[in-house]
N, CA, C and O atoms as CSV, one atom per row, in Angstrom:
chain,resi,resn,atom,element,x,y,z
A,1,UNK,N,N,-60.896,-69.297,-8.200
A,1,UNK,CA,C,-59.752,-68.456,-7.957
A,1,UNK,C,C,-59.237,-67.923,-9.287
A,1,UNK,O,O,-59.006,-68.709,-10.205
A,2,UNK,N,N,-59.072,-66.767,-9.403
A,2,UNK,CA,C,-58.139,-66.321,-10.542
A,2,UNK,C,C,-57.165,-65.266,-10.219
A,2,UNK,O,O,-57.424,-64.388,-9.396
A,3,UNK,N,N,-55.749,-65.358,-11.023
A,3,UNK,CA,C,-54.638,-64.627,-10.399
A,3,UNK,C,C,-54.385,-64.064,-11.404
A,3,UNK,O,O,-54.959,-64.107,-12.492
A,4,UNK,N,N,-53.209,-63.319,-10.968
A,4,UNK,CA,C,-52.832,-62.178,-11.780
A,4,UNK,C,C,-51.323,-62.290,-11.515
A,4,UNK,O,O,-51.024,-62.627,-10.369
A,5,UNK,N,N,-49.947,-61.978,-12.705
A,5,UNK,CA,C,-48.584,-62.101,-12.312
A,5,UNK,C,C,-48.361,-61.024,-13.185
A,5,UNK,O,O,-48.464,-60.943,-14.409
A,6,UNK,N,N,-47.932,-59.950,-12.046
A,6,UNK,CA,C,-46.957,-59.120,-13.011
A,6,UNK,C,C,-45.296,-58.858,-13.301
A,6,UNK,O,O,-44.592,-58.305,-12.457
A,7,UNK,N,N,-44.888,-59.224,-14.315
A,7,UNK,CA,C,-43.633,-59.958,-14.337
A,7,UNK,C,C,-42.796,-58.776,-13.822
A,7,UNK,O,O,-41.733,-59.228,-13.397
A,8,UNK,N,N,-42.850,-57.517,-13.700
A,8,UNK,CA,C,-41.744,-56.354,-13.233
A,8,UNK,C,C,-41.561,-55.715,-14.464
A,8,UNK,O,O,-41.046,-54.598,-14.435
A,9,UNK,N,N,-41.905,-56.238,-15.625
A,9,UNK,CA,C,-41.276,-55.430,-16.829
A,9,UNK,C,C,-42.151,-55.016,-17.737
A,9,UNK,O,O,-41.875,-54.657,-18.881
A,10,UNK,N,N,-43.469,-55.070,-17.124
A,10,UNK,CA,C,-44.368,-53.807,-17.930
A,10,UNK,C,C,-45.514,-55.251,-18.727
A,10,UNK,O,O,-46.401,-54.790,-19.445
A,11,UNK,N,N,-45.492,-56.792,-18.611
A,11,UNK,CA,C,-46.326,-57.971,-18.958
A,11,UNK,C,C,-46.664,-58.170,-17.742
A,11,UNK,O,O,-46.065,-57.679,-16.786
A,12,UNK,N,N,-47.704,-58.944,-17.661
A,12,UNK,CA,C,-48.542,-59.783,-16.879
A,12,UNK,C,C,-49.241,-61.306,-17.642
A,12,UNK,O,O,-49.237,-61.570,-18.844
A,13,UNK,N,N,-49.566,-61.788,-16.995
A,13,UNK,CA,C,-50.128,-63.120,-17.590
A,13,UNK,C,C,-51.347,-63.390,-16.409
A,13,UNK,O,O,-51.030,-63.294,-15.224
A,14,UNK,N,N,-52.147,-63.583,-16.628
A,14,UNK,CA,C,-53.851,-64.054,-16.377
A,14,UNK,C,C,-53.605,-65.813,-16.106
A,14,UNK,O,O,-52.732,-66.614,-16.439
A,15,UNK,N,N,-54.826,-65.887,-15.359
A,15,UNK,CA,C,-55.228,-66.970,-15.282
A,15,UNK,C,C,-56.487,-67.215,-14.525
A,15,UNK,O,O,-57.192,-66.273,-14.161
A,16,UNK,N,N,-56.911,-68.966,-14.181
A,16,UNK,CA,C,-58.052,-69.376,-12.996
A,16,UNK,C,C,-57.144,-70.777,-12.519
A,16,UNK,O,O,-56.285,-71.372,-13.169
A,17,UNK,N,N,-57.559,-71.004,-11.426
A,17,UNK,CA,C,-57.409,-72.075,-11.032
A,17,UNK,C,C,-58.514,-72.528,-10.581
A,17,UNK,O,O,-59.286,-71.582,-10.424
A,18,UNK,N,N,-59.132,-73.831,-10.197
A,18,UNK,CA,C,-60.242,-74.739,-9.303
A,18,UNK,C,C,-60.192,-75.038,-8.036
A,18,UNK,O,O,-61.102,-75.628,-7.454
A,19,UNK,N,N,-58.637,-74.485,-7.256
A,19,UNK,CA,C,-58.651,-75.227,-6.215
A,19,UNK,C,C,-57.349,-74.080,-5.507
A,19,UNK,O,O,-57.114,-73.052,-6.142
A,20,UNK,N,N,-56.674,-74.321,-4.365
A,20,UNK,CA,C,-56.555,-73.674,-3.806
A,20,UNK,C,C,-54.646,-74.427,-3.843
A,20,UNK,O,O,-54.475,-75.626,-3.622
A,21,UNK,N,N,-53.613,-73.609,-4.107
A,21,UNK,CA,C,-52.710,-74.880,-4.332
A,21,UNK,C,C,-51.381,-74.016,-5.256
A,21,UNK,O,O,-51.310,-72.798,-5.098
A,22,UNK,N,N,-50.641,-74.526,-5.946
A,22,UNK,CA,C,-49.578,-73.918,-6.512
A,22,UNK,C,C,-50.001,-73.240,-8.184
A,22,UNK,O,O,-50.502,-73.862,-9.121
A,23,UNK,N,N,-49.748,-72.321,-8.151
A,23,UNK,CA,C,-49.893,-72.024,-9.919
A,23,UNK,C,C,-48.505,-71.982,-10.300
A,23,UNK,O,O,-47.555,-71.645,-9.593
A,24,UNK,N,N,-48.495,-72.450,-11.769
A,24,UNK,CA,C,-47.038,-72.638,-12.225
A,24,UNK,C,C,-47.529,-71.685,-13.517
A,24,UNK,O,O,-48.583,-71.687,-14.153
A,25,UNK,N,N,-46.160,-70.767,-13.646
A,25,UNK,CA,C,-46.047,-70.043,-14.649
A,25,UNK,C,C,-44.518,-69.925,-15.448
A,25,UNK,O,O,-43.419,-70.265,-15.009
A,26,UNK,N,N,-44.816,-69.394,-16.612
A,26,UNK,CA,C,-43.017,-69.406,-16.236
A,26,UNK,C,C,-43.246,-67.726,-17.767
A,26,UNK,O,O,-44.160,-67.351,-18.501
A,27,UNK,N,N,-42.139,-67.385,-17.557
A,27,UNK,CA,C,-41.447,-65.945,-18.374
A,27,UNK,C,C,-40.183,-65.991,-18.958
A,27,UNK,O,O,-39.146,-66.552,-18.602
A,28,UNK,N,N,-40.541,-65.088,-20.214
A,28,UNK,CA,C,-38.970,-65.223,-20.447
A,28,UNK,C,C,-38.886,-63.520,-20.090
A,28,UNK,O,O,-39.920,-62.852,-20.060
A,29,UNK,N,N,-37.728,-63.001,-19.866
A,29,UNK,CA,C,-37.168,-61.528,-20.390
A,29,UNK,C,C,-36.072,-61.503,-21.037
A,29,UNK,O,O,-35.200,-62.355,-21.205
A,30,UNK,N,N,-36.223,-60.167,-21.482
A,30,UNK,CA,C,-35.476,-59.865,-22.710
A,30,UNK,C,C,-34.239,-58.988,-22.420
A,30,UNK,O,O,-33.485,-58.632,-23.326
A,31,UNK,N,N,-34.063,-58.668,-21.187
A,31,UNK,CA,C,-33.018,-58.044,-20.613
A,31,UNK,C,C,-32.220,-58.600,-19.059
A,31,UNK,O,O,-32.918,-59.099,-18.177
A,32,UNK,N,N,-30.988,-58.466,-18.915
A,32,UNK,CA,C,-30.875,-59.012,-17.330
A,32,UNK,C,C,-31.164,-57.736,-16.979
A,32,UNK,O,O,-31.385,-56.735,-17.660
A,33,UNK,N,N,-31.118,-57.980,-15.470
A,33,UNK,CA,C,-31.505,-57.147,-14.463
A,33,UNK,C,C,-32.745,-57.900,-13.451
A,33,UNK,O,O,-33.100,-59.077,-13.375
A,34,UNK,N,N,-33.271,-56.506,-12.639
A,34,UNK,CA,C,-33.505,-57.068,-11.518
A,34,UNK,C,C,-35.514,-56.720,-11.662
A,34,UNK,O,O,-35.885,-55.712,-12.262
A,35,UNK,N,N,-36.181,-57.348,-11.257
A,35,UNK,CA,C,-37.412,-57.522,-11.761
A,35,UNK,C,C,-38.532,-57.843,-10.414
A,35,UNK,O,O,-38.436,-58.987,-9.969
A,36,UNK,N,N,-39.384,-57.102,-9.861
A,36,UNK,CA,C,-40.063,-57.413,-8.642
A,36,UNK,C,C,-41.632,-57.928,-9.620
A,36,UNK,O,O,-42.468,-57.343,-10.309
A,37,UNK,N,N,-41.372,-59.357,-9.162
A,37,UNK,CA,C,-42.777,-59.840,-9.906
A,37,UNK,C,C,-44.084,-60.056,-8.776
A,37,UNK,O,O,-44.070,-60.962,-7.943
A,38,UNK,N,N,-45.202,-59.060,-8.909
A,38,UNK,CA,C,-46.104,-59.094,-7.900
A,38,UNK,C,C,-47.127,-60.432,-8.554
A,38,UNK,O,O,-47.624,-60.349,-9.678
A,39,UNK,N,N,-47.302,-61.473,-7.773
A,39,UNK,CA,C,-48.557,-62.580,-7.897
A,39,UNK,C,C,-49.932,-61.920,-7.035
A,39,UNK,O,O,-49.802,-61.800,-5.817
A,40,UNK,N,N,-51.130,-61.532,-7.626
A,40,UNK,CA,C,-52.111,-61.251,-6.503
A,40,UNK,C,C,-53.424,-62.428,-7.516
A,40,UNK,O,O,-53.822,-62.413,-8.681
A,41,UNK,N,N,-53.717,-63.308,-6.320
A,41,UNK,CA,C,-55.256,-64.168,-6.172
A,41,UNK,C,C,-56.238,-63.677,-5.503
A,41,UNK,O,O,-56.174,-63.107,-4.414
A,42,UNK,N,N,-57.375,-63.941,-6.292
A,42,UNK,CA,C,-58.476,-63.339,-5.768
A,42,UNK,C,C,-59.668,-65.082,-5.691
A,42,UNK,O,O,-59.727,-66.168,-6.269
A,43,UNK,N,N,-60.093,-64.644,-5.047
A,43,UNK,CA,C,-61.502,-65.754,-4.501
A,43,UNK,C,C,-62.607,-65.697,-5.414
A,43,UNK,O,O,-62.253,-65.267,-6.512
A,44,UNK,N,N,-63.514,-65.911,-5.354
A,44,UNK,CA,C,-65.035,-65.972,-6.054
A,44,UNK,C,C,-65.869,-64.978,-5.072
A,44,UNK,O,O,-66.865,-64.387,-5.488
A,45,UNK,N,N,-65.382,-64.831,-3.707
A,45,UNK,CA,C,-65.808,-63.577,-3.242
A,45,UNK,C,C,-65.248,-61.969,-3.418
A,45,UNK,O,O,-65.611,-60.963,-2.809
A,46,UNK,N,N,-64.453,-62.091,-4.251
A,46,UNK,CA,C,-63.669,-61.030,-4.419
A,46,UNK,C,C,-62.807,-60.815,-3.378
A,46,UNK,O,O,-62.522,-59.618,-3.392
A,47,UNK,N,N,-62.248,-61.382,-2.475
A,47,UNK,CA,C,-61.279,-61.389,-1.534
A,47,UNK,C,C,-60.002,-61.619,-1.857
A,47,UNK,O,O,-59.671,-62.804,-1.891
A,48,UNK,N,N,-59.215,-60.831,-2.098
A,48,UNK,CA,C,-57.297,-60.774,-2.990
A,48,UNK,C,C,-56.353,-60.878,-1.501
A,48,UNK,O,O,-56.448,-60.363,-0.388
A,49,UNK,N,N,-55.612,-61.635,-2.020
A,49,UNK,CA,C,-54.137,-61.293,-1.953
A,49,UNK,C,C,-53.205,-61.064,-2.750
A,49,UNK,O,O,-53.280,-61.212,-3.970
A,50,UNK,N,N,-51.939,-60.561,-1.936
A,50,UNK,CA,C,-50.621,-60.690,-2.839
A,50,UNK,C,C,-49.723,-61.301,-2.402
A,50,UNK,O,O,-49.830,-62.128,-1.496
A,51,UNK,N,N,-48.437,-60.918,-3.115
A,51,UNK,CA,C,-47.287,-61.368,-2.572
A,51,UNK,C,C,-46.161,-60.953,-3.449
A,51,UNK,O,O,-46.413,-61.145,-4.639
A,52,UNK,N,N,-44.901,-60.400,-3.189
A,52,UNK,CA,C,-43.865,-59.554,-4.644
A,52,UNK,C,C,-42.714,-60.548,-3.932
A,52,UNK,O,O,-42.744,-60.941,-2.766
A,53,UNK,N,N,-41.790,-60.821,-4.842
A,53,UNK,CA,C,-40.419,-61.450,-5.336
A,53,UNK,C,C,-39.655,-60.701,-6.019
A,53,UNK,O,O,-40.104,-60.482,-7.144
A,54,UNK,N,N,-38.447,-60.103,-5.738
A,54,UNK,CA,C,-37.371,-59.331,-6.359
A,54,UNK,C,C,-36.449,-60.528,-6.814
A,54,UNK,O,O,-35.909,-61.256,-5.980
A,55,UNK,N,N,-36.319,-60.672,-7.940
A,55,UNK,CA,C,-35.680,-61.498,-8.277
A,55,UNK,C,C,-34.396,-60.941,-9.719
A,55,UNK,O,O,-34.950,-60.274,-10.593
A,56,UNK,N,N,-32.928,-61.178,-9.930
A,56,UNK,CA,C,-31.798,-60.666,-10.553
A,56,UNK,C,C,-31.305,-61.915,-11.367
A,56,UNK,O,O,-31.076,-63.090,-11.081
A,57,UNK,N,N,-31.238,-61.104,-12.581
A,57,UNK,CA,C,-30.381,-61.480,-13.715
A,57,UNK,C,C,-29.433,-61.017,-14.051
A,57,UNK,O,O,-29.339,-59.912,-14.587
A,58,UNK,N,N,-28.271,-62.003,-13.726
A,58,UNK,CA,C,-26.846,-61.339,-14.018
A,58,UNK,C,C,-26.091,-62.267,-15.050
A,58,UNK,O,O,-26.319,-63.474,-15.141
A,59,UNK,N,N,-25.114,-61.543,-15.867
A,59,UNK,CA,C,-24.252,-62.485,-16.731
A,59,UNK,C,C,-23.047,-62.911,-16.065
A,59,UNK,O,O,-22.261,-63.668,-16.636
């Protein structure tokens, strides 16, 4: 499996995993506001998903 996170603000971060299960990532940003971070996994058959999170930073 290897995924893909795009944080909403123009970064992404890579990865693989072995197994099928939680990936832990973490981000910083450099601004508040509001940020839709898309996660998409793909298989060893090339078979993807996704999934997006709108998530807000307020002071």
């Amino acid at each position: 499996w290897t995924y893909r996170i795009d944080w909403g603000d123009g970064t992404s971060s890579t990865g693989s995993t072995s197994s099928q299960g939680t990936i832990s990532a973490g981000h910083t940003y450099l601004l508040l506001g509001s940020y839709t971070i898309k996660v998409t996994v793909t298989d060893s058959l090339g078979a993807s998903g996704s999934d997006t999170k709108t998530v807000t930073f307020i002071l």
